[in-house]
N, C-alpha and C positions, 0 to 999 in steps of 0.2 A: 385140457388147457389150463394153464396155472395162471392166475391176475393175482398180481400187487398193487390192492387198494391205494388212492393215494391217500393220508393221513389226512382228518376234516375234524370240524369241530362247528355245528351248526349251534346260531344263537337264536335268540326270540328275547325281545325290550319287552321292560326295561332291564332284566337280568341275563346276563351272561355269562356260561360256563361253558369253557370248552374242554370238546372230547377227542383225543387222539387215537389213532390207529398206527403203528408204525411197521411196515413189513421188512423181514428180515430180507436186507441186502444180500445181495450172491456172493458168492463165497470167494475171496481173493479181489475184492470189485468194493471198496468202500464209495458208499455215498456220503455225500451231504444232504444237510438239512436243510430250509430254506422255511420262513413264514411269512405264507402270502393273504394278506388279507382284505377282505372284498365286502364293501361298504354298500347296501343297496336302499333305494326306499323304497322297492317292492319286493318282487318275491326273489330275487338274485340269481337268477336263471342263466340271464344276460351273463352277467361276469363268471359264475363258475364257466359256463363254455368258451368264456374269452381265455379264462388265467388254468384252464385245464390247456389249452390247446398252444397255450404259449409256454407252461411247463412241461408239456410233453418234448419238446424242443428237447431238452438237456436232462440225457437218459442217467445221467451222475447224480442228479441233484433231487431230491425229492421237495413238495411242496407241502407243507402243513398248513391245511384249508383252515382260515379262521372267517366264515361266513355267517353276516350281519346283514340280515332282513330287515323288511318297514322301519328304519330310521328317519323318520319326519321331523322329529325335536332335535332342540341343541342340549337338553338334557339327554335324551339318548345317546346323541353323537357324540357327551362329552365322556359319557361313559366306556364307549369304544376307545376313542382316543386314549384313556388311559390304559386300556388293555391292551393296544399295540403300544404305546412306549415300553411298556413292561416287557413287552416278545416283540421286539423290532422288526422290519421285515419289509415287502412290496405290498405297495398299499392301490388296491383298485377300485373305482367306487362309479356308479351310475347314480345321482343324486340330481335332481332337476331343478331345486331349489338353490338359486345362486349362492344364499346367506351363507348356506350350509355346507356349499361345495367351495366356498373361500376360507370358511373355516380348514377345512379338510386340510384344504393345498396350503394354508398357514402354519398350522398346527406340524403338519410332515416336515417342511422347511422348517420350521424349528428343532426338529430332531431328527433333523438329515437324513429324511429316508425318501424313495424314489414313489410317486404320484402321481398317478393317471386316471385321469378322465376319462372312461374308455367310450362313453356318449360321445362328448365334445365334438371331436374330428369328426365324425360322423354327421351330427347334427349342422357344424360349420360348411362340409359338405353341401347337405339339402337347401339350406337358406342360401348360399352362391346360388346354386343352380335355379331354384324356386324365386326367387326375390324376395323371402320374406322371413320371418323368424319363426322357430317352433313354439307354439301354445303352451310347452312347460307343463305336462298334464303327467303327475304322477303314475306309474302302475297304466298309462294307457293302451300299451300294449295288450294286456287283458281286460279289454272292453267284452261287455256281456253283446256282441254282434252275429250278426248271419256266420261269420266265419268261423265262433266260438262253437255255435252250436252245430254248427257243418262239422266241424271236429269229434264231439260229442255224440253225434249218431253214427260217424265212420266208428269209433272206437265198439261201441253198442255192438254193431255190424258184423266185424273184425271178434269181438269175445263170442258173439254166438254161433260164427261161422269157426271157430277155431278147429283145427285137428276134423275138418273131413263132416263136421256137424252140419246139419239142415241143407244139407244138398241140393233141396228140388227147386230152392229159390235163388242160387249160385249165380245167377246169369246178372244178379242184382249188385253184382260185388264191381268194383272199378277194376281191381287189381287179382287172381287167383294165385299163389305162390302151393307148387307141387316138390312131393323130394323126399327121399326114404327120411329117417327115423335120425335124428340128429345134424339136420343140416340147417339150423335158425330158423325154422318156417315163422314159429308164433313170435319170438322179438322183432322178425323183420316185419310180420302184419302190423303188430303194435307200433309200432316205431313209423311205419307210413298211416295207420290211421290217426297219429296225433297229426300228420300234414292235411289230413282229413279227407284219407283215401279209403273210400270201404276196402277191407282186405281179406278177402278168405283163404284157407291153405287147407291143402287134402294133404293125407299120406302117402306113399306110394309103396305098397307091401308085396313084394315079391309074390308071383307068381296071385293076385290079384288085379282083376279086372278094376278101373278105374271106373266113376260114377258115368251114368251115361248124360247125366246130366251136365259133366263138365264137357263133355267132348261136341254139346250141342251147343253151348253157350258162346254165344257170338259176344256181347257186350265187353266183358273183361278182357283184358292183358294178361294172358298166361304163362306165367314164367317158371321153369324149373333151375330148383336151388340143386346143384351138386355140390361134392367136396372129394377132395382125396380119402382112401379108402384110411389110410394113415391116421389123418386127422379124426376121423369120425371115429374111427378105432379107440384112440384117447379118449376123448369128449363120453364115448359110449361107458368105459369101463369104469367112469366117475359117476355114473349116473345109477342110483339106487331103485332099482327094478326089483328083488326079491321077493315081495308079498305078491308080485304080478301073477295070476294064475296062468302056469306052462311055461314061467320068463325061464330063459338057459341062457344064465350072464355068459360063457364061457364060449357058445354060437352067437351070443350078440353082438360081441368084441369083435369077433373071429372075420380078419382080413379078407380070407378069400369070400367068406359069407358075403360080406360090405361089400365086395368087386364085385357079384353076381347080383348084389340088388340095385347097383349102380348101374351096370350095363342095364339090367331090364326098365331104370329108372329114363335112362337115355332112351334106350329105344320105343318109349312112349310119346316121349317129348319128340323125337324125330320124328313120328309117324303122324303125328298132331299138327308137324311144325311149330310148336314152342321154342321160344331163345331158352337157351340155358345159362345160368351164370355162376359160375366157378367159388365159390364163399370158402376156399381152405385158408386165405391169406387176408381177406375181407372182412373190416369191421361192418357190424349192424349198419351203419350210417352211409360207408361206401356198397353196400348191396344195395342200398335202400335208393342213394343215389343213381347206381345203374340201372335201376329198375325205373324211377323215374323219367331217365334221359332214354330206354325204349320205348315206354309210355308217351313219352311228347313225339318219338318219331314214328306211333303206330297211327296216331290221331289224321 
């Protein structure tokens, strides 16, 4: 599978210097450039998933990330501000501090470029419904709380259960993700134990028995990741295996091989009754998704 980064350029106050990446466009297929820039006083998490997922939209246009963490002063901001008049562009900022977020929307309006609040609607939102106004609490999204560290032991959980490791205490996992040898097992574990789901994942190796441990395991949600034999085919032949003792890159590729570990991989999952889910067309986030929404309807 081939990705085209999108071009970024992370800062840290008070100095900033940005760094680009620019992937070569398809051939016959020009893009544009576009500089979007995203203003946070925390860690900017919020807005890159807002301003990724809204330049994902317009597969023409590429976005050049110019992101600006912990901005709390007007000495900092005013130093941003100069670097966006310089590279003009969409300007997105989660700033909780009103001074600072009239500055923003000032400052844009003077040199006519488009500003969003992407808090705001959100927060106007809550207080309708709530009666009452938000606290205006910097960074409070990452409060040191129960859920912080509920996160922090799933993750723990999830790295030492990886790839089929410490089996005997498996039953201890929320979530087990099973599935030959290139079908996301470990980014989808990662990726739910930041939701703060313990997550384990076995292998599933042709013509090997699976642990007797999983098959005993009542607690967990056990789900098998499949994929086209196509797909995994690709992903396989980019994956640098060599120094493996006995690896045969040329059998590991090799289509029909992937169709016979695939059928054996289903007929484990059928015999178990595991759900299977299909990852050939599926980002980390929509597997992670489906797996959740069996999860809530296994409860």
């Amino acid at each position: 599978m081939c990705y085209s980064p999108v071009a970024s350029g992370r800062h840290s106050p008070p100095d900033f210097h940005t760094t680009r990446e620019y992937s070569a466009p398809p051939v016959n297929k020009p893009q544009s450039f576009f500089h979007l820039h995203l203003i946070s006083d925390a860690t900017g998490e919020t807005l890159l998933a807002a301003g990724r997922a809204a330049s994902a939209q317009y597969k023409d246009a590429r976005a050049v990330e110019h992101i600006y963490p912990l901005i709390r002063t007007e000495r900092q901001l005013a130093a941003v501000l100069d670097e966006i008049d310089a590279e003009p562009g969409i300007v997105l900022y989660t700033v909780v501090d009103q001074t600072l977020a009239r500055t923003i929307d000032e400052r844009c309006a003077a040199m006519g470029l488009p500003c969003v609040s992407v808090l705001e609607p959100v927060l106007s939102v809550f207080q309708s419904y709530l009666g009452a106004p938000a606290g205006r609490r910097v960074g409070a999204q990452h409060a040191l709380d129960a859920d912080y560290f509920r996160r922090i032991d799933a993750l723990n959980f999830t790295m030492e259960h990886d790839d089929g490791q410490l089996p005997a205490d498996i039953d201890e996992a929320d979530v087990v993700l099973v599935g030959i040898s290139r079908t996301s097992k470990t980014p989808t574990s990662i990726y739910l134990a930041n939701r703060g789901i313990k997550t384990a994942n076995v292998p599933i190796v042709l013509g090997v028995s699976i642990p007797e441990s999983l098959t005993r395991a009542r607690k967990p949600l056990i789900v098998g990741l499949v994929a086209s034999a196509e797909r995994i085919s690709h992903v396989r032949q980019h994956r640098l295996l060599g120094s493996t003792p006995g690896y045969d890159a040329e059998l590991y590729a090799d289509r029909a091989q992937i169709m016979q570990e695939l059928g054996y991989a289903r007929q484990i999952c059928t015999r178990n009754g595991w759900p299977m889910i299909d990852v050939s067309r599926r980002s980390i986030e929509e597997t992670a998704a489906a797996i959740l929404a069996l999860r809530t309807r296994s409860r």
